[in-house]
mmCIF file of the C-alpha atoms, coordinates in Angstrom:
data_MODEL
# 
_entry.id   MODEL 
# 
loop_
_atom_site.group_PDB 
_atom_site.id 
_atom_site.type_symbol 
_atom_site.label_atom_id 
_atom_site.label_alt_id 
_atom_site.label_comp_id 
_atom_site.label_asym_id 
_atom_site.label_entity_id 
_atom_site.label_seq_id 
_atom_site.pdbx_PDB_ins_code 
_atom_site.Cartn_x 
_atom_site.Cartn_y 
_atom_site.Cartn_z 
_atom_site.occupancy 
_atom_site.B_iso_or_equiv 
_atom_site.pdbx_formal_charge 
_atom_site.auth_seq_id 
_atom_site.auth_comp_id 
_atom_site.auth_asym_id 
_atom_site.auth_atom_id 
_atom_site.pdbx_PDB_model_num 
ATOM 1   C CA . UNK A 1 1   ? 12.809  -1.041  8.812   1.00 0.00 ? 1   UNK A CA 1 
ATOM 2   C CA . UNK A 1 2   ? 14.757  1.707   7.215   1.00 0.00 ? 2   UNK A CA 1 
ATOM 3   C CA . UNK A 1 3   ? 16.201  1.397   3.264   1.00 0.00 ? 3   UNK A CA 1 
ATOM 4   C CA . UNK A 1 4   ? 19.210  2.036   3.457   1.00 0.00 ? 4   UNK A CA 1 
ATOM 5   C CA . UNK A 1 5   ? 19.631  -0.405  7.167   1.00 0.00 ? 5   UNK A CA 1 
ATOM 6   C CA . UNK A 1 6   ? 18.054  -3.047  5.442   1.00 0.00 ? 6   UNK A CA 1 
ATOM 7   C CA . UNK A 1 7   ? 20.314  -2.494  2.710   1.00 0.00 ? 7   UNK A CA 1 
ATOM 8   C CA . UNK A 1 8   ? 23.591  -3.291  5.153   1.00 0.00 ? 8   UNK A CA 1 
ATOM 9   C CA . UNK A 1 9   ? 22.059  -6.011  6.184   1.00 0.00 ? 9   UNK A CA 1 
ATOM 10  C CA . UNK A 1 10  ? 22.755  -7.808  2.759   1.00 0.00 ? 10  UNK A CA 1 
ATOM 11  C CA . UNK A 1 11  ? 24.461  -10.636 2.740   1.00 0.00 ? 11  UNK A CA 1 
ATOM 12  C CA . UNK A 1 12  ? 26.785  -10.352 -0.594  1.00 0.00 ? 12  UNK A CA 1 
ATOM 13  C CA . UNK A 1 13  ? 28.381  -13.256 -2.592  1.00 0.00 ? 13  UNK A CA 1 
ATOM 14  C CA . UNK A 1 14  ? 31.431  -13.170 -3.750  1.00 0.00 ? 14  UNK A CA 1 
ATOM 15  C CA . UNK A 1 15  ? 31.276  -13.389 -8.190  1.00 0.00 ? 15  UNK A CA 1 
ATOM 16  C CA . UNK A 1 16  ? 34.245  -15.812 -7.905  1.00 0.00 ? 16  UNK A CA 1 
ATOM 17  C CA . UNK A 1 17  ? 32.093  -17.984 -6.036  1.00 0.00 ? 17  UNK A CA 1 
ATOM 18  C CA . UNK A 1 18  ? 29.709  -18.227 -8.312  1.00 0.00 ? 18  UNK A CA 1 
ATOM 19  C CA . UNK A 1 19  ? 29.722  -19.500 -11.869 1.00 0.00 ? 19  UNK A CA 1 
ATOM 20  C CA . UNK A 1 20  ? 29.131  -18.075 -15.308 1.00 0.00 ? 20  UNK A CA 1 
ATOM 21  C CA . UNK A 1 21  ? 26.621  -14.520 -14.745 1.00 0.00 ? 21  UNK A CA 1 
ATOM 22  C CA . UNK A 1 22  ? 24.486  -13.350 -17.609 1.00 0.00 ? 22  UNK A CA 1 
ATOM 23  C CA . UNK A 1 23  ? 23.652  -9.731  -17.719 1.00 0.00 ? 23  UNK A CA 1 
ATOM 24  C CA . UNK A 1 24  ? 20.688  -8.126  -18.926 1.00 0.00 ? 24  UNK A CA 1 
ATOM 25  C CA . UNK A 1 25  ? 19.983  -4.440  -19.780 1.00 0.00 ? 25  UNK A CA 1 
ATOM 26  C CA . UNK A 1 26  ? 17.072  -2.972  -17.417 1.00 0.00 ? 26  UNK A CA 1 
ATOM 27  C CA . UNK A 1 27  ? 17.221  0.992   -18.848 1.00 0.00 ? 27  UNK A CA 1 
ATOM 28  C CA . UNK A 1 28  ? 19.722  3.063   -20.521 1.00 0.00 ? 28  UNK A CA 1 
ATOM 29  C CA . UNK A 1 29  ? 19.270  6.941   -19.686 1.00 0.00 ? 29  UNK A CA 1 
ATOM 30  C CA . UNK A 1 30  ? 20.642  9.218   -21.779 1.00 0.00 ? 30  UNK A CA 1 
ATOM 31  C CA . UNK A 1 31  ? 21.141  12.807  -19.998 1.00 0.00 ? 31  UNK A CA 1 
ATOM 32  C CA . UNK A 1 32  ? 21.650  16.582  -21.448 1.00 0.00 ? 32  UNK A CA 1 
ATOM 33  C CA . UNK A 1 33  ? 23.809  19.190  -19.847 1.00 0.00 ? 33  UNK A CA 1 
ATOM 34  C CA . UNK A 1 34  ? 23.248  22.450  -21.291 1.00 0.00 ? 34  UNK A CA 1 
ATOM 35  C CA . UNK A 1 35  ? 26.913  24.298  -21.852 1.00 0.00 ? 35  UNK A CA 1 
ATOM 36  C CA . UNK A 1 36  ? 28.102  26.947  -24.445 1.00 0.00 ? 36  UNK A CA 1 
ATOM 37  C CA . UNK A 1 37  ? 27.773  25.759  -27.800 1.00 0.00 ? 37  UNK A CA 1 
ATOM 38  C CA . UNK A 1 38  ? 25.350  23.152  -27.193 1.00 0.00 ? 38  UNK A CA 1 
ATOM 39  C CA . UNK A 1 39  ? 24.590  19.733  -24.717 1.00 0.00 ? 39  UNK A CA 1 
ATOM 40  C CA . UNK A 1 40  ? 26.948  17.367  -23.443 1.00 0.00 ? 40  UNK A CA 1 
ATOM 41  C CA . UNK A 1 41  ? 25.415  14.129  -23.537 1.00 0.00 ? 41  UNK A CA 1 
ATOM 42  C CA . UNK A 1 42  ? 25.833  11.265  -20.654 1.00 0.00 ? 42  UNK A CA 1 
ATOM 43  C CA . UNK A 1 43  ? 24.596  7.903   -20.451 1.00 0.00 ? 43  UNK A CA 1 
ATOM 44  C CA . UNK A 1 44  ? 23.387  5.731   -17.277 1.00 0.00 ? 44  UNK A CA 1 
ATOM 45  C CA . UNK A 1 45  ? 22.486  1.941   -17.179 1.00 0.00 ? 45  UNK A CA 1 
ATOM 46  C CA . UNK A 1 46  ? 21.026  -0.788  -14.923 1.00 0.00 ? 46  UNK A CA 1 
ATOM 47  C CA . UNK A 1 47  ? 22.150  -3.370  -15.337 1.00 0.00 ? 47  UNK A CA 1 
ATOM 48  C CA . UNK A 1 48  ? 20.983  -6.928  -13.912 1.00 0.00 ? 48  UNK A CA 1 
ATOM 49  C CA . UNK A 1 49  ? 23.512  -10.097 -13.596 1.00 0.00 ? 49  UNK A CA 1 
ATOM 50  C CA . UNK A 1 50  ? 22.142  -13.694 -12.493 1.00 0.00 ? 50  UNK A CA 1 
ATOM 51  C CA . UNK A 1 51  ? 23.471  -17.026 -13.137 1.00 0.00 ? 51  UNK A CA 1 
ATOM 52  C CA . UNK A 1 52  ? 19.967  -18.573 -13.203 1.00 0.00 ? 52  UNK A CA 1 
ATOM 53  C CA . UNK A 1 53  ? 20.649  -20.200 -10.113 1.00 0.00 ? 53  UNK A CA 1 
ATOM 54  C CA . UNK A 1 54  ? 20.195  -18.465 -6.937  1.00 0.00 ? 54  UNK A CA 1 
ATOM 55  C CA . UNK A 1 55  ? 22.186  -15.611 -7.409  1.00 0.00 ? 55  UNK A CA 1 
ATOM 56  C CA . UNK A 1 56  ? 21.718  -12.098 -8.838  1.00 0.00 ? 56  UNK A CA 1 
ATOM 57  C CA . UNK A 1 57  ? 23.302  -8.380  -8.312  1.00 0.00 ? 57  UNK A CA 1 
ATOM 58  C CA . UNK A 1 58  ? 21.696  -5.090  -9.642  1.00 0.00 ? 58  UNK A CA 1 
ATOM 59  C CA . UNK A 1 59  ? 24.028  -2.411  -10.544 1.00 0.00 ? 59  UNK A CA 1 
ATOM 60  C CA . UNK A 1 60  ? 24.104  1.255   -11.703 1.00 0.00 ? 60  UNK A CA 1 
ATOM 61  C CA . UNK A 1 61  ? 26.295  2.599   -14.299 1.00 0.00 ? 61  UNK A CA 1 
ATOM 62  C CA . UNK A 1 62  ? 27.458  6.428   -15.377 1.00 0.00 ? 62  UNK A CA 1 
ATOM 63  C CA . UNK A 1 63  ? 29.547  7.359   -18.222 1.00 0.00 ? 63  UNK A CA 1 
ATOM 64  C CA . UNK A 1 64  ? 30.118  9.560   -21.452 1.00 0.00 ? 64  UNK A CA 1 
ATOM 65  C CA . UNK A 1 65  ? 28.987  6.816   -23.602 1.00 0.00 ? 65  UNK A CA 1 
ATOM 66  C CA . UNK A 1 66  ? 26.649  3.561   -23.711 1.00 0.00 ? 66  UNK A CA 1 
ATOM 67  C CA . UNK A 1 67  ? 29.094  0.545   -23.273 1.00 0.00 ? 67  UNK A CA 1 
ATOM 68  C CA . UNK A 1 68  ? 31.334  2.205   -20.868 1.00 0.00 ? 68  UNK A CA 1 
ATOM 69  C CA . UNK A 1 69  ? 28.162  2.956   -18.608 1.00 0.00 ? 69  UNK A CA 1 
ATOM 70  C CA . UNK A 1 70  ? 26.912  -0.775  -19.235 1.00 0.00 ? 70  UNK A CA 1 
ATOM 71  C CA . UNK A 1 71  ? 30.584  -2.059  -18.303 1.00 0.00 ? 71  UNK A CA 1 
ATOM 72  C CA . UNK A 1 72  ? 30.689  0.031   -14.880 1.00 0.00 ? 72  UNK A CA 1 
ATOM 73  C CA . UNK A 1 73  ? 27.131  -1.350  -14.572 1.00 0.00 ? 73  UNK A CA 1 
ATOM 74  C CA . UNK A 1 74  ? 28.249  -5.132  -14.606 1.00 0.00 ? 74  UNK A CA 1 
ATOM 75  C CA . UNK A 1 75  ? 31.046  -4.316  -12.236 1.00 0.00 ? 75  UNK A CA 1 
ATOM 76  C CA . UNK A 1 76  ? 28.598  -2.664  -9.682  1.00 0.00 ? 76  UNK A CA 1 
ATOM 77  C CA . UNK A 1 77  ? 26.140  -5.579  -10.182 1.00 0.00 ? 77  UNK A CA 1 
ATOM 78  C CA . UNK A 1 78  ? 29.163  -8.026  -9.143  1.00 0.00 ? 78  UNK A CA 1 
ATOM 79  C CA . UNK A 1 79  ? 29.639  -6.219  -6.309  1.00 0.00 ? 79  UNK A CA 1 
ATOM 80  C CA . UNK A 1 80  ? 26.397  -6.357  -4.996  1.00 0.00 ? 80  UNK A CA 1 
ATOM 81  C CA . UNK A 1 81  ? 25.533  -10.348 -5.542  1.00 0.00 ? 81  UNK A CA 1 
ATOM 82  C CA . UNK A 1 82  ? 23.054  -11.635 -3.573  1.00 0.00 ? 82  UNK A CA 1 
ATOM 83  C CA . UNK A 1 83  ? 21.921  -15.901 -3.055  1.00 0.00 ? 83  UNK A CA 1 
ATOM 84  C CA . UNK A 1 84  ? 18.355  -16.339 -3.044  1.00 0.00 ? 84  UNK A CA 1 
ATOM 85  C CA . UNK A 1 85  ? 16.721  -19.123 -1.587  1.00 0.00 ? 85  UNK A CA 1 
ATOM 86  C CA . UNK A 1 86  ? 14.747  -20.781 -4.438  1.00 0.00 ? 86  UNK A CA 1 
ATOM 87  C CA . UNK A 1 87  ? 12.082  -23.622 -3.378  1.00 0.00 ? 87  UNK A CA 1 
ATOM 88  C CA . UNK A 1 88  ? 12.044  -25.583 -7.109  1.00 0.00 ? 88  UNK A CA 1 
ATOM 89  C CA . UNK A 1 89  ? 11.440  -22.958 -9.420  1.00 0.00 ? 89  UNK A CA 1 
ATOM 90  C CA . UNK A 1 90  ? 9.489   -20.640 -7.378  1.00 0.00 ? 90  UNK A CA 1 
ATOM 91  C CA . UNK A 1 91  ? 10.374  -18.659 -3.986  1.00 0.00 ? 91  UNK A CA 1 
ATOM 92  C CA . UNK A 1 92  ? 9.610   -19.806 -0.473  1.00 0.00 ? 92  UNK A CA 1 
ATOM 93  C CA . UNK A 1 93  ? 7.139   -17.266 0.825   1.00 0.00 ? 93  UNK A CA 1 
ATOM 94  C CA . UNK A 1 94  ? 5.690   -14.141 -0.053  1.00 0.00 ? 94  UNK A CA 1 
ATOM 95  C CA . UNK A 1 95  ? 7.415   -10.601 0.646   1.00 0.00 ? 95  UNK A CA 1 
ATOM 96  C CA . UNK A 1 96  ? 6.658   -7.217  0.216   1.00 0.00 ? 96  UNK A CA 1 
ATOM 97  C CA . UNK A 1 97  ? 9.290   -4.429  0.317   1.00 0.00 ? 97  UNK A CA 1 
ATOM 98  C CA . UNK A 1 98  ? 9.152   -0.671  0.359   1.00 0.00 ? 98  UNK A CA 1 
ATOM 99  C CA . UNK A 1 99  ? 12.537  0.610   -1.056  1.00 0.00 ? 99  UNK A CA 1 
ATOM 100 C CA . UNK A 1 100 ? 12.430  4.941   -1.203  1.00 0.00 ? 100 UNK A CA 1 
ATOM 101 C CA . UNK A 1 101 ? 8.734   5.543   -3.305  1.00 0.00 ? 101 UNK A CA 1 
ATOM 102 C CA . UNK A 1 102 ? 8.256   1.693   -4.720  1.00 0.00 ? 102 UNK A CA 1 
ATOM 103 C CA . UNK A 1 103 ? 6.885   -0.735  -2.941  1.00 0.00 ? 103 UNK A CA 1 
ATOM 104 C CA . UNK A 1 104 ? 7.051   -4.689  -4.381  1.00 0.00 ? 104 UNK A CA 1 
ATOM 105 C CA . UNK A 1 105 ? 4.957   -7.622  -3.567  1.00 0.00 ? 105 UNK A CA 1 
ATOM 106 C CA . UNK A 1 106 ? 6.175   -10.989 -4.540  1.00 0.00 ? 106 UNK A CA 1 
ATOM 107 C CA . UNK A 1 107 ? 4.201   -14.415 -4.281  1.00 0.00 ? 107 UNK A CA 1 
ATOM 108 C CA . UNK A 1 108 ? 4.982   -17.815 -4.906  1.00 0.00 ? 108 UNK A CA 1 
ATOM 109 C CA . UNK A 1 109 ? 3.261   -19.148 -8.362  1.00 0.00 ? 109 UNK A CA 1 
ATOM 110 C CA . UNK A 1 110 ? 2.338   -22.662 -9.106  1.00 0.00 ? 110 UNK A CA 1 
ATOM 111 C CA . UNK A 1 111 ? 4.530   -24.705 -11.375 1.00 0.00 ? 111 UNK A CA 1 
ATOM 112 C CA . UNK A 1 112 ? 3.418   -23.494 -15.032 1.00 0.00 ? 112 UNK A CA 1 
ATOM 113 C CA . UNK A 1 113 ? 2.699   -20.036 -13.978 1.00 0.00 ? 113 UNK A CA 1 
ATOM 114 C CA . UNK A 1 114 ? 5.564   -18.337 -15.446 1.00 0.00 ? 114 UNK A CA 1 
ATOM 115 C CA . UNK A 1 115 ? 6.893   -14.667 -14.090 1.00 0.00 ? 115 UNK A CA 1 
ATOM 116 C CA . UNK A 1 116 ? 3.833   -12.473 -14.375 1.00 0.00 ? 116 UNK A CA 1 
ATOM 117 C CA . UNK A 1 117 ? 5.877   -9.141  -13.531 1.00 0.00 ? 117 UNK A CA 1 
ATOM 118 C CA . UNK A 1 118 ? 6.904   -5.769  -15.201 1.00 0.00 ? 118 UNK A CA 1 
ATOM 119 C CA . UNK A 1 119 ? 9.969   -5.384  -16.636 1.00 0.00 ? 119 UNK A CA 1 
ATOM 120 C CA . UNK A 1 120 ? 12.001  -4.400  -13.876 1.00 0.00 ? 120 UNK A CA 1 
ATOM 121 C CA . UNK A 1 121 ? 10.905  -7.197  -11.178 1.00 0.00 ? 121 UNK A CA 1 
ATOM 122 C CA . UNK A 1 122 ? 11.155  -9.935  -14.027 1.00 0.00 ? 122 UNK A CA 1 
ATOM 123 C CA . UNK A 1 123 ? 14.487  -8.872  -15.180 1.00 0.00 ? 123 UNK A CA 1 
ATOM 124 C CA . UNK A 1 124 ? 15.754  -9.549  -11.354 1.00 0.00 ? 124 UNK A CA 1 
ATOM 125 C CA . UNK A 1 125 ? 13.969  -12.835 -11.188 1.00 0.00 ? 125 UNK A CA 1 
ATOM 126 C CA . UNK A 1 126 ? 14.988  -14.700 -14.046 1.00 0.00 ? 126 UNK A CA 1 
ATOM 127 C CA . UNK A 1 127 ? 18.567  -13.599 -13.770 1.00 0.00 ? 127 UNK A CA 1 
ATOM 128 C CA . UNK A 1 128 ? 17.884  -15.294 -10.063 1.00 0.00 ? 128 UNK A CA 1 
ATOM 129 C CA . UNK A 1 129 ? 16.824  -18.530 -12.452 1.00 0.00 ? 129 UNK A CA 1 
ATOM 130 C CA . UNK A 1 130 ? 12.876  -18.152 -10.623 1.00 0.00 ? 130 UNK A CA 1 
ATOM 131 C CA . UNK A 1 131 ? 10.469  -19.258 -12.990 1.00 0.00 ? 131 UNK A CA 1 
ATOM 132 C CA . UNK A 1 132 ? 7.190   -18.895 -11.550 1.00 0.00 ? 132 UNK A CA 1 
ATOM 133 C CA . UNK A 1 133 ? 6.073   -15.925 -9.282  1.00 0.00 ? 133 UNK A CA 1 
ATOM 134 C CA . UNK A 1 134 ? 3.390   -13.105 -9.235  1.00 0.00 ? 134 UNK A CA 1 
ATOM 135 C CA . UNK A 1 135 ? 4.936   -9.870  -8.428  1.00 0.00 ? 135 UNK A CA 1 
ATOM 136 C CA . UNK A 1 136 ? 2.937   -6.147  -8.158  1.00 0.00 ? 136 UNK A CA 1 
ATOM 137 C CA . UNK A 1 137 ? 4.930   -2.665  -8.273  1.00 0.00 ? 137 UNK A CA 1 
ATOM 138 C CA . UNK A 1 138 ? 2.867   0.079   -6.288  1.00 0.00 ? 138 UNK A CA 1 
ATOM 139 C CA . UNK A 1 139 ? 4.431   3.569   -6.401  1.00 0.00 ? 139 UNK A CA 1 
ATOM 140 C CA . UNK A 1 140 ? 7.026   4.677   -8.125  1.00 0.00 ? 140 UNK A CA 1 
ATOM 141 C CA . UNK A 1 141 ? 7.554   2.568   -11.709 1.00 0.00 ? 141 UNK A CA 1 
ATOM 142 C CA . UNK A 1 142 ? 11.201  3.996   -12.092 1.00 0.00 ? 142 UNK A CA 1 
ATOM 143 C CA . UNK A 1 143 ? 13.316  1.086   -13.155 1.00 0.00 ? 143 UNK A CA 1 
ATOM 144 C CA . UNK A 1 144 ? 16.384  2.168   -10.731 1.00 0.00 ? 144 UNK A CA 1 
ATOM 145 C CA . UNK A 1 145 ? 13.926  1.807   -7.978  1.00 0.00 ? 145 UNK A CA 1 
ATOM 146 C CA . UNK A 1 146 ? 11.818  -1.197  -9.113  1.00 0.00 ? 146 UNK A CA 1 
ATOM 147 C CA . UNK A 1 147 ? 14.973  -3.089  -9.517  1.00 0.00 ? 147 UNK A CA 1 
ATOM 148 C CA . UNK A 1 148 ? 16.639  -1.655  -6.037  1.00 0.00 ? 148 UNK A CA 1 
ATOM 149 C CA . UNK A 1 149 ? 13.058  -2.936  -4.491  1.00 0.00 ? 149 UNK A CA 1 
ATOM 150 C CA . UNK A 1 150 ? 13.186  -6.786  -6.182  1.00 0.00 ? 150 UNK A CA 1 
ATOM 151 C CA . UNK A 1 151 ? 16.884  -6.979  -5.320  1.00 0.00 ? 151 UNK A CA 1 
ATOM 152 C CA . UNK A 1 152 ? 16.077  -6.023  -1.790  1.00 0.00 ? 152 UNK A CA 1 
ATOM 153 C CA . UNK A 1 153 ? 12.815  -7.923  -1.312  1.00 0.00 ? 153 UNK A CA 1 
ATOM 154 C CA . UNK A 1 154 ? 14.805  -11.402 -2.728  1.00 0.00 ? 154 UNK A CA 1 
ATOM 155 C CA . UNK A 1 155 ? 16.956  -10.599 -0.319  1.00 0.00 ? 155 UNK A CA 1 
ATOM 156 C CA . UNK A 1 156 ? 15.016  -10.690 2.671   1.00 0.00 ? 156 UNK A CA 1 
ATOM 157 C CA . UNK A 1 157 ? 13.708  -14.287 1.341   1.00 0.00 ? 157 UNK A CA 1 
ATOM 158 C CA . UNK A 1 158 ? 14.445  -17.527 4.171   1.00 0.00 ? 158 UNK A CA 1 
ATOM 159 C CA . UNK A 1 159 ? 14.320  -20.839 3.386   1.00 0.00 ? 159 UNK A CA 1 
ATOM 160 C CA . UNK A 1 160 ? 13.159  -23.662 5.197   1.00 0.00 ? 160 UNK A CA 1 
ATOM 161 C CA . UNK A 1 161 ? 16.536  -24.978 6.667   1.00 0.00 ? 161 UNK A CA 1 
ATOM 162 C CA . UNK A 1 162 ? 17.468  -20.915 7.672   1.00 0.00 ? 162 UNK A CA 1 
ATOM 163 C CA . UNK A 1 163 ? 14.132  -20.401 9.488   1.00 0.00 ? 163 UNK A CA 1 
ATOM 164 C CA . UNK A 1 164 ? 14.732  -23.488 11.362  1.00 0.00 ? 164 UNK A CA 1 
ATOM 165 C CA . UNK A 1 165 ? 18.357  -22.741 12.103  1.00 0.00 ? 165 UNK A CA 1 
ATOM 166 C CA . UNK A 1 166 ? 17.283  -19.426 13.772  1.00 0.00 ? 166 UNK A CA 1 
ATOM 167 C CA . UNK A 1 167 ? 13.864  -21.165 15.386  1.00 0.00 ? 167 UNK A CA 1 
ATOM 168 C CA . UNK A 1 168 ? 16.812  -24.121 17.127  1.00 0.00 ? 168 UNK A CA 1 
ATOM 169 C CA . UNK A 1 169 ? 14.071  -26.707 15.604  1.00 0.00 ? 169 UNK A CA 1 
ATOM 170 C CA . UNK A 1 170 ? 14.271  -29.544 13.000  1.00 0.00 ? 170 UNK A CA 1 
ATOM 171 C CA . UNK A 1 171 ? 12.792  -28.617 9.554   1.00 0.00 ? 171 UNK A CA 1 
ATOM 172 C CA . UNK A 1 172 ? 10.476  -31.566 9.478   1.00 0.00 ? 172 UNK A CA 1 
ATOM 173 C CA . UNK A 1 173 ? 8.210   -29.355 11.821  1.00 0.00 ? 173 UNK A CA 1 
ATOM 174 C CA . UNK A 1 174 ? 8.268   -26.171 9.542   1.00 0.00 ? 174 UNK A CA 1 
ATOM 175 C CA . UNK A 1 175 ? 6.662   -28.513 6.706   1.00 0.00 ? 175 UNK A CA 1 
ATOM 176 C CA . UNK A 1 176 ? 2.884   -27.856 5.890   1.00 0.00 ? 176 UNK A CA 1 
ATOM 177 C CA . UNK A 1 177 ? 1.392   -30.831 7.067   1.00 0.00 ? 177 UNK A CA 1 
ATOM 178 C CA . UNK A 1 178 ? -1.320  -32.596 5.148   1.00 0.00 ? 178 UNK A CA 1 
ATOM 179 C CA . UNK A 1 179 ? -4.556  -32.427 6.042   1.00 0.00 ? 179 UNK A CA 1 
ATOM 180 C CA . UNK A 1 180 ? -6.714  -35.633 6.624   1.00 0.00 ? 180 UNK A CA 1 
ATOM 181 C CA . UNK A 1 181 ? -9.395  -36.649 4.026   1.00 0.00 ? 181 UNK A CA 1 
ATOM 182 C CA . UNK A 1 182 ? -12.053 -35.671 6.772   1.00 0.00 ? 182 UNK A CA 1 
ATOM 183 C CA . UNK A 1 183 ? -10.526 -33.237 8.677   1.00 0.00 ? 183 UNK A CA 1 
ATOM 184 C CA . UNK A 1 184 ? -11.822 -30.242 8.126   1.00 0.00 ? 184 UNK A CA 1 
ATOM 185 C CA . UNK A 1 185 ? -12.349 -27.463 10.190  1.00 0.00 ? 185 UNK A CA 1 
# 
């Protein structure tokens, strides 16, 4: 599947919908234009909102100085809210997602576990309110990108009640059933 298709695909949230968002400073870039007399100096951000609970936007900011990029930033981030399905405090299956040259892995953890993640794929996932996973960044460690990927790979999450929606079956058969003391195979 293609980036930017999968991208589309995206089902947004509105921010009014959701309550209070938290933001969280990923990376602030600053760049040098070379003119007459000297550089001109601009600053980007990325910026990651979450209200801990499901729901989390990534957003890109680009301005002539630090809190004006981090504001545009948190705007873009609204825009782009996402819902993730959570099961407890961990996600529902494992995904892995190439987004231009990164490619993320994320697993479901154990309770206890914690976020065992680099900077980029944690910030997304506790703004999202997960609190154990095991996530792995092949490729490209730019934090545009590694944040693009998480956003994208939470995205593509289903839960339970979803899959069985789309399957036409009850969710009682999606359960893992548990195995018999002597049944094994």
């Amino acid at each position: 599947m293609s980036t930017s298709l999968a991208v589309s695909q995206i089902q947004r949230v509105r921010p009014e919908e959701v309550g209070e968002l938290r933001e969280r400073v990923v990376q602030i870039n600053r760049v040098a234009k070379v003119v007459q007399g000297g550089r001109r100096f601009h600053f980007s951000s990325v910026v990651v909102v979450g209200d801990g609970e499901g729901h989390v936007g990534v957003g890109i900011g680009k301005a002539g100085e630090v809190p004006d990029s981090i504001r545009k930033a948190v705007e873009s981030a609204k825009k782009r809210l996402i819902r993730v399905p959570l099961e407890g405090r961990t996600i529902p299956h494992e995904v892995e997602v190439k987004f231009k040259a990164t490619r993320v892995m994320l697993k479901p953890a154990a309770p206890g576990t914690g976020v065992i993640a680099g900077a980029g794929v944690r910030a997304v996932a506790e703004a999202a309110g997960i609190r154990d996973l095991i996530a792995k960044t092949h490729g490209s460690n730019n934090p545009v990108n590694v944040t693009q990927a998480a956003l994208l790979a939470l995205s593509q999450l289903e839960g339970a009640e979803d899959v069985a929606r789309r399957r036409s079956i009850p969710v009682e058969r999606l359960r893992v059933r548990k195995r018999a003391a002597g049944d094994e195979r």
